[in-house]
mmCIF file as gemmi writes it, N, C-alpha and C atoms, coordinates in Angstrom:
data_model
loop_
_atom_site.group_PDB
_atom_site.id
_atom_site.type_symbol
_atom_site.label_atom_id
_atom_site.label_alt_id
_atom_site.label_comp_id
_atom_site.label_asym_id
_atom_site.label_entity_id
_atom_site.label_seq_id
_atom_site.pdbx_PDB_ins_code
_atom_site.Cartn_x
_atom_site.Cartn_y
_atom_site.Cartn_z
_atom_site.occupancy
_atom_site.B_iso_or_equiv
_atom_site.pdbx_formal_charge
_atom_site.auth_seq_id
_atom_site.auth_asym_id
_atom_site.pdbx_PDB_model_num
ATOM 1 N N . UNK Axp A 1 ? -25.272 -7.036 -39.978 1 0 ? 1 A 1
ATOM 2 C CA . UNK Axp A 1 ? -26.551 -7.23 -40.628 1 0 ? 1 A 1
ATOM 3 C C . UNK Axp A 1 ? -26.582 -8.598 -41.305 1 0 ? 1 A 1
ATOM 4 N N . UNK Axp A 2 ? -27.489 -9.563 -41.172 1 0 ? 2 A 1
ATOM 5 C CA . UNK Axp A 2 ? -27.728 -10.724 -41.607 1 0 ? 2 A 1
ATOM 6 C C . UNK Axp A 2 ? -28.184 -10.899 -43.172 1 0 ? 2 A 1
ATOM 7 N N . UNK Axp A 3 ? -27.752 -11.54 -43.567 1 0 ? 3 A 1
ATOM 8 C CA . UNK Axp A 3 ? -28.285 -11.666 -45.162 1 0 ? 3 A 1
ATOM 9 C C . UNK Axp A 3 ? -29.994 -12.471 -45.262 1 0 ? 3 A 1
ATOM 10 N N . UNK Axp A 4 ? -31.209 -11.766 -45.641 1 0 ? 4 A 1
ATOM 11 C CA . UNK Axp A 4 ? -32.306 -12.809 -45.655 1 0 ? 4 A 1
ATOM 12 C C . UNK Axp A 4 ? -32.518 -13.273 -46.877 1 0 ? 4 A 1
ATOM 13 N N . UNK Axp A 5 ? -32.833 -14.706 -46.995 1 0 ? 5 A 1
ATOM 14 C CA . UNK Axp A 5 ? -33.144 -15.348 -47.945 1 0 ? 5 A 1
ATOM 15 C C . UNK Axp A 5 ? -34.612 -16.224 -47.958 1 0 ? 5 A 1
ATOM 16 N N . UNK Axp A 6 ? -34.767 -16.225 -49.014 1 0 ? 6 A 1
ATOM 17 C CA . UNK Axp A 6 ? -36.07 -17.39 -49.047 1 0 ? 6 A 1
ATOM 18 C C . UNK Axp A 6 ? -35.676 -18.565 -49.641 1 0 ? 6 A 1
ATOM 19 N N . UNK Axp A 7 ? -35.809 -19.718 -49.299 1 0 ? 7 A 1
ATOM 20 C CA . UNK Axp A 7 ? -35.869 -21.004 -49.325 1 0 ? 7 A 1
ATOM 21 C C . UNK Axp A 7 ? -36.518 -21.544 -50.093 1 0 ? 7 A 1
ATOM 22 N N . UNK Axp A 8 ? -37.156 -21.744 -51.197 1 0 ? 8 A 1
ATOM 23 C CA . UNK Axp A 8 ? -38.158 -22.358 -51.985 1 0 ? 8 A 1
ATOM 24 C C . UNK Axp A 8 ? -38.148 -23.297 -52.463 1 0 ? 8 A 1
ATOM 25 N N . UNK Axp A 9 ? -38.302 -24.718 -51.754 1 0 ? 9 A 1
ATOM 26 C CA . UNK Axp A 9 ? -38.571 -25.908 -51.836 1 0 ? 9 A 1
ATOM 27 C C . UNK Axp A 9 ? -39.88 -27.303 -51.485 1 0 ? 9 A 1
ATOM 28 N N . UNK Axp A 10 ? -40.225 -27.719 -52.219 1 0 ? 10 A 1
ATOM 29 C CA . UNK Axp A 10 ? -41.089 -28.527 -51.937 1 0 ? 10 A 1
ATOM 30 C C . UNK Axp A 10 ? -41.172 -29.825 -51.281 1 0 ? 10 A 1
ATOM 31 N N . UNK Axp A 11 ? -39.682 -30.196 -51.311 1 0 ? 11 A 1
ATOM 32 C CA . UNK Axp A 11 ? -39.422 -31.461 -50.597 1 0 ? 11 A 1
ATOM 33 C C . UNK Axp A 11 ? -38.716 -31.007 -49.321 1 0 ? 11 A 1
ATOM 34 N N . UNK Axp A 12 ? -39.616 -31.461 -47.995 1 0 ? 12 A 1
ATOM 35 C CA . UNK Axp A 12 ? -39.551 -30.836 -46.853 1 0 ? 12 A 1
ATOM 36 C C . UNK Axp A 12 ? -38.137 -31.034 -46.187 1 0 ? 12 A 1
ATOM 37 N N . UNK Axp A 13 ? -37.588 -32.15 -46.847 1 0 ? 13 A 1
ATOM 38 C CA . UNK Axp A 13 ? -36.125 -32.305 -45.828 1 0 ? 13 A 1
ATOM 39 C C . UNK Axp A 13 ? -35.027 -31.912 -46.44 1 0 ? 13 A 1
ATOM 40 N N . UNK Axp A 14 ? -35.305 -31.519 -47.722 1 0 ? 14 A 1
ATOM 41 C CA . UNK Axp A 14 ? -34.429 -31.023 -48.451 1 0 ? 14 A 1
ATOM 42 C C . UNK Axp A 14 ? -34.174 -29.071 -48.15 1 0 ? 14 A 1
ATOM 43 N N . UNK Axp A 15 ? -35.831 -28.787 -47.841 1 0 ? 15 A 1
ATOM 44 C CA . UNK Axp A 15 ? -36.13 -27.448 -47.284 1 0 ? 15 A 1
ATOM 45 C C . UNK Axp A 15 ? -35.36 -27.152 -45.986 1 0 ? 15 A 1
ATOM 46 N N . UNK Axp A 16 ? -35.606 -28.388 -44.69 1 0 ? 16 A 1
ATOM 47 C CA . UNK Axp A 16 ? -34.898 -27.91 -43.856 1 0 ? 16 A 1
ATOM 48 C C . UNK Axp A 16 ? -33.62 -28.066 -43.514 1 0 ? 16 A 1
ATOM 49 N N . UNK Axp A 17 ? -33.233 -29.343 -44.358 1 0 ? 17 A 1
ATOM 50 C CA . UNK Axp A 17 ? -31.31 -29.009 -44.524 1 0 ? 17 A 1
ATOM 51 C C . UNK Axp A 17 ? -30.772 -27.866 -44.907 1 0 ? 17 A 1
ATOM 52 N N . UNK Axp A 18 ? -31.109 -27.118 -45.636 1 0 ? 18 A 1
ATOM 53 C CA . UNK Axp A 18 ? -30.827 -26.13 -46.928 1 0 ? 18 A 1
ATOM 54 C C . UNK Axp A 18 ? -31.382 -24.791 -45.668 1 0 ? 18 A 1
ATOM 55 N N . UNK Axp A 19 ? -32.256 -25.154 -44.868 1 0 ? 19 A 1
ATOM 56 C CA . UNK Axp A 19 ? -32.87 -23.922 -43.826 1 0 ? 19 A 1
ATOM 57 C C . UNK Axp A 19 ? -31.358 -23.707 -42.705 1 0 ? 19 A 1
ATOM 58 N N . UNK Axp A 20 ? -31.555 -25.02 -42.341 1 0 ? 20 A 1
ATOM 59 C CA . UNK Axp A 20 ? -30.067 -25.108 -40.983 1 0 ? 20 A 1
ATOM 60 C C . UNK Axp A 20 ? -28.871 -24.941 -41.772 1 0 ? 20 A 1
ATOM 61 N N . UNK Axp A 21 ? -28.474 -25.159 -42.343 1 0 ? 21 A 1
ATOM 62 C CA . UNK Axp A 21 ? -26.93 -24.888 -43.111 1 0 ? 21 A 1
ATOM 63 C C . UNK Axp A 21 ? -26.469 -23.151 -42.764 1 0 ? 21 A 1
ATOM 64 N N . UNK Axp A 22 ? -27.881 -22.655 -43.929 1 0 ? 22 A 1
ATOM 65 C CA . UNK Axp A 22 ? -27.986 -21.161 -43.905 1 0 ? 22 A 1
ATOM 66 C C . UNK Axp A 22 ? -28.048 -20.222 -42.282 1 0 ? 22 A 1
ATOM 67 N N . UNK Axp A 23 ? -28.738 -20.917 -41.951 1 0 ? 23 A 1
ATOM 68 C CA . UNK Axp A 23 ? -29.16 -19.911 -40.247 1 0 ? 23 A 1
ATOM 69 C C . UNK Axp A 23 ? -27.715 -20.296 -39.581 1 0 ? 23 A 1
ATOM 70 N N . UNK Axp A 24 ? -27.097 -21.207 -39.78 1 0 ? 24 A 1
ATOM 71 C CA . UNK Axp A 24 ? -25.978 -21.876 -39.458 1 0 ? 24 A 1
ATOM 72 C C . UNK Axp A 24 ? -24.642 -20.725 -39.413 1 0 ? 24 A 1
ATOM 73 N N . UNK Axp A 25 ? -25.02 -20.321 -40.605 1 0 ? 25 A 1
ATOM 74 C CA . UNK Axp A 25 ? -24.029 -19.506 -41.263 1 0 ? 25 A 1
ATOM 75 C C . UNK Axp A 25 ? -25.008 -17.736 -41.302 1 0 ? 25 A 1
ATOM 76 N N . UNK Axp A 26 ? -25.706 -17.757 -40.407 1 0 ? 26 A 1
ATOM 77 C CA . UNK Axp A 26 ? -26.546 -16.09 -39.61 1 0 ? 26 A 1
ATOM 78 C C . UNK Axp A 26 ? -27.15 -16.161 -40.664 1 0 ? 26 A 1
ATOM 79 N N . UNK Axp A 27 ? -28.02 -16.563 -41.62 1 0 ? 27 A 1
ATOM 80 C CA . UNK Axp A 27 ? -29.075 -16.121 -42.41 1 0 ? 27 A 1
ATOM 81 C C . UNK Axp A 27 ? -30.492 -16.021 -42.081 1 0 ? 27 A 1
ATOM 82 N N . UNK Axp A 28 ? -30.48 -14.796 -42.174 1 0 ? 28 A 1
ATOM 83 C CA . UNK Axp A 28 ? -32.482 -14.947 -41.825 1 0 ? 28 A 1
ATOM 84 C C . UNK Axp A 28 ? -33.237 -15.295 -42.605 1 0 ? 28 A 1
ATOM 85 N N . UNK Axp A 29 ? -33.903 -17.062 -42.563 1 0 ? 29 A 1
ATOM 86 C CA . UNK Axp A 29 ? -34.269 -17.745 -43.478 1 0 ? 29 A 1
ATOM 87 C C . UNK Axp A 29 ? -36.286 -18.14 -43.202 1 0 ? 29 A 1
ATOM 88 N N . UNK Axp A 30 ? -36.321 -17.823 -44.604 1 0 ? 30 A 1
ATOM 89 C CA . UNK Axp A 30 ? -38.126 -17.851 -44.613 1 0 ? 30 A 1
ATOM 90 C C . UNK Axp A 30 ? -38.113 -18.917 -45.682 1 0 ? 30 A 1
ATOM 91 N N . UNK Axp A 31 ? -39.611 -19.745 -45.695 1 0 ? 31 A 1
ATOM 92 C CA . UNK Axp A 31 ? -39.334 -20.635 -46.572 1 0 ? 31 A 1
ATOM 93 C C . UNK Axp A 31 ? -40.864 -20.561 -47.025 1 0 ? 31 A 1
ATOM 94 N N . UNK Axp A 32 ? -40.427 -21.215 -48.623 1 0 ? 32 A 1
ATOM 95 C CA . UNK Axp A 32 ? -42.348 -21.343 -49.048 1 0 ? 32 A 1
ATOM 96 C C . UNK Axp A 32 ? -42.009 -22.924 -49.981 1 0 ? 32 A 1
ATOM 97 N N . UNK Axp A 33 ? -43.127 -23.467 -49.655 1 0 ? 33 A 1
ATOM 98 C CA . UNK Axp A 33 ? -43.238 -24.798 -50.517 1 0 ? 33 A 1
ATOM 99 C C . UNK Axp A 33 ? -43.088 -25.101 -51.666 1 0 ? 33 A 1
ATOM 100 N N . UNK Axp A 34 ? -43.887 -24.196 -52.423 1 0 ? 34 A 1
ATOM 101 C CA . UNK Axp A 34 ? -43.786 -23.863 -53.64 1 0 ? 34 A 1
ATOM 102 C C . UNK Axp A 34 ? -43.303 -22.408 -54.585 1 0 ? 34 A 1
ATOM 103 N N . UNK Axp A 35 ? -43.614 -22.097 -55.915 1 0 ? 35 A 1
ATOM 104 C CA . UNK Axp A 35 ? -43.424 -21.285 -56.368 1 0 ? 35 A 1
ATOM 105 C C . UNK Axp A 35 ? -44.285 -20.38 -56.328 1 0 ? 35 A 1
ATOM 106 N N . UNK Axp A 36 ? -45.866 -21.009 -55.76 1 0 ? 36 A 1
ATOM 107 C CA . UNK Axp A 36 ? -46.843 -19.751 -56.02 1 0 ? 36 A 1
ATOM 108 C C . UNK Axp A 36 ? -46.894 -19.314 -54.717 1 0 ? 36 A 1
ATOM 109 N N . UNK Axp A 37 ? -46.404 -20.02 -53.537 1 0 ? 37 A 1
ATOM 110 C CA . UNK Axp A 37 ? -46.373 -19.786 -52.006 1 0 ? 37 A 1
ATOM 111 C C . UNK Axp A 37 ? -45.145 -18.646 -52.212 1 0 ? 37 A 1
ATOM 112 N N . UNK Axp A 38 ? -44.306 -18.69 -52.933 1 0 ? 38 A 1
ATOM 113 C CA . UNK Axp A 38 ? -43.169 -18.396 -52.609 1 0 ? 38 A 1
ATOM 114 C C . UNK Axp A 38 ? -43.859 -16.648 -53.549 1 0 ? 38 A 1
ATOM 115 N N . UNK Axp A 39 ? -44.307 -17.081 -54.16 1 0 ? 39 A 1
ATOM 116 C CA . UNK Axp A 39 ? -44.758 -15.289 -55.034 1 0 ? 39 A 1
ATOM 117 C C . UNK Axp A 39 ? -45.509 -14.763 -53.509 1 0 ? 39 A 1
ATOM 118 N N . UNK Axp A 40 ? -46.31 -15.268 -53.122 1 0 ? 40 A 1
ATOM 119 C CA . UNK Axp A 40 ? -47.426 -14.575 -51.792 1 0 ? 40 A 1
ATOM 120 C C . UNK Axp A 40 ? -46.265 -14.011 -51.008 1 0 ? 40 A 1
ATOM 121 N N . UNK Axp A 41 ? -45.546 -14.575 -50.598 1 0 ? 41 A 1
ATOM 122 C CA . UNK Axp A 41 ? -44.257 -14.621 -49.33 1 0 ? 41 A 1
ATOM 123 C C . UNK Axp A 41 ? -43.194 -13.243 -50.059 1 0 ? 41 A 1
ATOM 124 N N . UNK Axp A 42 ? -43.229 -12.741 -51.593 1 0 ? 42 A 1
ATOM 125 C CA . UNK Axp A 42 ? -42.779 -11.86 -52.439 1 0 ? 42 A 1
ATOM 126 C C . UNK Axp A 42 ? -43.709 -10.679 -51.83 1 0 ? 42 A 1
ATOM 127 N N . UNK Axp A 43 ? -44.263 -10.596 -52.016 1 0 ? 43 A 1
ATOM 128 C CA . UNK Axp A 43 ? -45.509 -9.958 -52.13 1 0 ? 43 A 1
ATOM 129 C C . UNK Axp A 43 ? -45.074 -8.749 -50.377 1 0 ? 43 A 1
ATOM 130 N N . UNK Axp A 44 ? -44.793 -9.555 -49.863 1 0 ? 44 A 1
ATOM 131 C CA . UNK Axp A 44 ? -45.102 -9.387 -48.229 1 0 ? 44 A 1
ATOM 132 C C . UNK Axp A 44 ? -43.246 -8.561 -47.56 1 0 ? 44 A 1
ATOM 133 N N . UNK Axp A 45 ? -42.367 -9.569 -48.412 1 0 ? 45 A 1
ATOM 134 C CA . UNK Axp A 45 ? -40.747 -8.925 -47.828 1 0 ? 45 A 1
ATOM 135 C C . UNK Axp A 45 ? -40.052 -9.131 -49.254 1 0 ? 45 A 1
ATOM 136 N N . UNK Axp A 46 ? -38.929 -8.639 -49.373 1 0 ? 46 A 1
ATOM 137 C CA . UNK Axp A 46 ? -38.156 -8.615 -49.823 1 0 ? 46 A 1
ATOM 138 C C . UNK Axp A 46 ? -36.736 -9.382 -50.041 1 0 ? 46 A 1
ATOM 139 N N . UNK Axp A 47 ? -36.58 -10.484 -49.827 1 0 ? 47 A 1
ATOM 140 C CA . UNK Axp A 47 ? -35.526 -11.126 -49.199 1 0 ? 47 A 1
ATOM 141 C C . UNK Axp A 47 ? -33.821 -10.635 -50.189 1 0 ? 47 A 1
ATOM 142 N N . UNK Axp A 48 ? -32.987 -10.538 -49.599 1 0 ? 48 A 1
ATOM 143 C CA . UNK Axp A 48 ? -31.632 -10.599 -50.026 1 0 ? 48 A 1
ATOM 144 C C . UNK Axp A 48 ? -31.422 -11.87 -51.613 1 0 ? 48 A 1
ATOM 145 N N . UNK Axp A 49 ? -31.378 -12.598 -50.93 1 0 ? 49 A 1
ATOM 146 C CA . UNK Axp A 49 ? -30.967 -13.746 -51.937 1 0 ? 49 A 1
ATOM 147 C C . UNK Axp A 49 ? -32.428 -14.617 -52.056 1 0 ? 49 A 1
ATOM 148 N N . UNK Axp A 50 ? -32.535 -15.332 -53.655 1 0 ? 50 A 1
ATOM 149 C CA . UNK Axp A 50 ? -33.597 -16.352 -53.592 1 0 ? 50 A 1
ATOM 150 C C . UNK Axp A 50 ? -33.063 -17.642 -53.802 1 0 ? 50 A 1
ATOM 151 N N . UNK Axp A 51 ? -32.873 -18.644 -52.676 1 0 ? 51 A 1
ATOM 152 C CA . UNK Axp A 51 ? -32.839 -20.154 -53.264 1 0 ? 51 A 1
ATOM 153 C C . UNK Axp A 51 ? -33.574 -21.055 -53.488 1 0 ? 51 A 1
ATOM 154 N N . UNK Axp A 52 ? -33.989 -21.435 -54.451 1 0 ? 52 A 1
ATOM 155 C CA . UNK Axp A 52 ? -35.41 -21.961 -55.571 1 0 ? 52 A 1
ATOM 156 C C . UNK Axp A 52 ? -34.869 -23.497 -55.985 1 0 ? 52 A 1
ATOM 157 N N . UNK Axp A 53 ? -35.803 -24.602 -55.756 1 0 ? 53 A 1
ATOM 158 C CA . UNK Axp A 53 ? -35.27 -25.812 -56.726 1 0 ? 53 A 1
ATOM 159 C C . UNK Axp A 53 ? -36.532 -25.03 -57.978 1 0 ? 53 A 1
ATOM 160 N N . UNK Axp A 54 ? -35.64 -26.173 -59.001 1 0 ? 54 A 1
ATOM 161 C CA . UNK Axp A 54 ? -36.565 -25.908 -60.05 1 0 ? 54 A 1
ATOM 162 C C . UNK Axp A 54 ? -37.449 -26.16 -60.462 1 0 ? 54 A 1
ATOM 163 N N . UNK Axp A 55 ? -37.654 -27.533 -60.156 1 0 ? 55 A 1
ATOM 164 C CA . UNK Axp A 55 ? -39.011 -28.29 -60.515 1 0 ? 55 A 1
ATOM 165 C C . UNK Axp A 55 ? -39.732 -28.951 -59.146 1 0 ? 55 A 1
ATOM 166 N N . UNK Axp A 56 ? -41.388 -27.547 -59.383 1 0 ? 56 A 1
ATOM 167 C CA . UNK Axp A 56 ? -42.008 -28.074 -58.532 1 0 ? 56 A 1
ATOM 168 C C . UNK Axp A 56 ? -43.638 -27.146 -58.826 1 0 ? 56 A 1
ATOM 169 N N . UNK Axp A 57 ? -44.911 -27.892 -57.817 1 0 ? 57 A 1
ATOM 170 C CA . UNK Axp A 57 ? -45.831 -27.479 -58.541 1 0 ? 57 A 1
ATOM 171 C C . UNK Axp A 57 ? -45.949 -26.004 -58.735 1 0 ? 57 A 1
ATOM 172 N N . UNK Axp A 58 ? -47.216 -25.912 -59.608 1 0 ? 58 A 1
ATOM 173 C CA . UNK Axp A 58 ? -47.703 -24.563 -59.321 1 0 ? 58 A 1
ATOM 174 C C . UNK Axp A 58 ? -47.03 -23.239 -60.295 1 0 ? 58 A 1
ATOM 175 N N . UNK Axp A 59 ? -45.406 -23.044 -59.619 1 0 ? 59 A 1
ATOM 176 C CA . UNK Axp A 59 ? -44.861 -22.093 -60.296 1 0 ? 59 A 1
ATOM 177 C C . UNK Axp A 59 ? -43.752 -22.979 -60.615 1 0 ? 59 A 1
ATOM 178 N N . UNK Axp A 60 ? -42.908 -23.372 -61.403 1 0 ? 60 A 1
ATOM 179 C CA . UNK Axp A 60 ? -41.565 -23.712 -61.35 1 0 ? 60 A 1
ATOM 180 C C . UNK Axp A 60 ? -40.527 -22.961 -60.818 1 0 ? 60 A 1
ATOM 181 N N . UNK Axp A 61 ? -39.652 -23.06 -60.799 1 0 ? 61 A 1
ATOM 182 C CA . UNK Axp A 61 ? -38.542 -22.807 -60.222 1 0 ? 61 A 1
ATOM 183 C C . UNK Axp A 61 ? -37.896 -20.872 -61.214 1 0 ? 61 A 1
ATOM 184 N N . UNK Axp A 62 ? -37.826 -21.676 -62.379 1 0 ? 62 A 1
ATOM 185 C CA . UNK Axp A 62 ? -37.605 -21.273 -63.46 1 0 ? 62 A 1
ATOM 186 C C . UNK Axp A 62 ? -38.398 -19.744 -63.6 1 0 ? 62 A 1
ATOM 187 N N . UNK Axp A 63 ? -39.823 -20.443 -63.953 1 0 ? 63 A 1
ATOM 188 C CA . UNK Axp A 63 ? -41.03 -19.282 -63.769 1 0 ? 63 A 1
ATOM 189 C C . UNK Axp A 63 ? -41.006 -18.484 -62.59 1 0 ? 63 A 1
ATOM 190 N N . UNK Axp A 64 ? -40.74 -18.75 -61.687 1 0 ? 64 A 1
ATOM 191 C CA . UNK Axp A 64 ? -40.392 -17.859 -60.518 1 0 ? 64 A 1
ATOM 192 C C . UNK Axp A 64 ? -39.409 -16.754 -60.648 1 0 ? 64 A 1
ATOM 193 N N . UNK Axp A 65 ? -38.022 -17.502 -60.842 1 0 ? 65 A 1
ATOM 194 C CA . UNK Axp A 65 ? -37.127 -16.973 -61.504 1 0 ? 65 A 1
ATOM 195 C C . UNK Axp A 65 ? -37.173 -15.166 -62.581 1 0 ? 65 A 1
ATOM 196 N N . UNK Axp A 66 ? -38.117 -15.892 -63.483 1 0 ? 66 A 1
ATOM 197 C CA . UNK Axp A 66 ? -38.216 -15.299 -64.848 1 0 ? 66 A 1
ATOM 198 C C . UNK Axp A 66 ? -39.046 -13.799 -63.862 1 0 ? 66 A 1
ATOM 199 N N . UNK Axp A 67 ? -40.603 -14.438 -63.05 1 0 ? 67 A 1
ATOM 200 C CA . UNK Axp A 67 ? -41.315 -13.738 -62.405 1 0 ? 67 A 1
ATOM 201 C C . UNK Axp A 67 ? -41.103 -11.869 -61.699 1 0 ? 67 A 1
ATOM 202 N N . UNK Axp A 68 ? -39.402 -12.774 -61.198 1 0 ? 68 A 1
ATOM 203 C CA . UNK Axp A 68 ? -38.813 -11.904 -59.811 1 0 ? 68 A 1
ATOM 204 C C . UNK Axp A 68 ? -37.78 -10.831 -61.168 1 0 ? 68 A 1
ATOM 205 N N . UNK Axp A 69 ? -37.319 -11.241 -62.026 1 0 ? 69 A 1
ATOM 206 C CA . UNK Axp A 69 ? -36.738 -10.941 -62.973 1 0 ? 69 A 1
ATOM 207 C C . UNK Axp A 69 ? -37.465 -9.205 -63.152 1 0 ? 69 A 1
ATOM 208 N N . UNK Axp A 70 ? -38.43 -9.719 -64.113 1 0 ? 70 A 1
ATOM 209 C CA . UNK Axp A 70 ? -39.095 -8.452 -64.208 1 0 ? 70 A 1
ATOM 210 C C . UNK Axp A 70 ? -40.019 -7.937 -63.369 1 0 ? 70 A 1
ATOM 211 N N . UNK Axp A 71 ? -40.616 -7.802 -62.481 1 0 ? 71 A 1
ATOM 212 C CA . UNK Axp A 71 ? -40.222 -7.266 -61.155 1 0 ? 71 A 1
ATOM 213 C C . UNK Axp A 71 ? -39.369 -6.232 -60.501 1 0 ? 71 A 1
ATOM 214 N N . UNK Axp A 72 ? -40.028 -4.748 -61.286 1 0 ? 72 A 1
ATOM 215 C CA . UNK Axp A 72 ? -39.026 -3.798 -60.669 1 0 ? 72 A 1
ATOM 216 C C . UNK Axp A 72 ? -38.77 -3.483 -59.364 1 0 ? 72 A 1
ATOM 217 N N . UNK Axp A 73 ? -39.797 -4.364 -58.305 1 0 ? 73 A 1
ATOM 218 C CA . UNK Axp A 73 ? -39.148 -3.598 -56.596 1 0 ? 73 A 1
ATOM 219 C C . UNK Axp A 73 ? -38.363 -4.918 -56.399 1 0 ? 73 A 1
């Protein structure tokens, strides 16, 4: 079974280095631009692990963070 993660980055080459590394290593990887893309993309699956930069529009990194925190599913 593959580990899925979400990707949450805004700087696109930083997104898809950080995408190939992971799939690299069997991760089933989804990605959202931001933090409020990345709540919609919540909304929809569940992913295993979240990897988030911190500063970026919309939602921060942080606020996302805090978001998924309390967040009982």
């Amino acid at each position: 079974m593959s580990l899925s993660v979400l990707v949450v980055e805004n700087n696109p080459v930083i997104q898809r280095a950080v995408s190939a590394i992971l799939e690299q290593e069997g991760c089933l990887v989804q990605t959202a631009e931001n933090g409020l893309d990345a709540l919609n993309k919540l909304k929809e699956d569940t992913p295993d692990l979240l990897f988030t930069d911190l500063v970026m529009p919309y939602v921060s990194g942080e606020q996302l963070c805090r978001i998924v925190k309390t967040n009982p599913s």
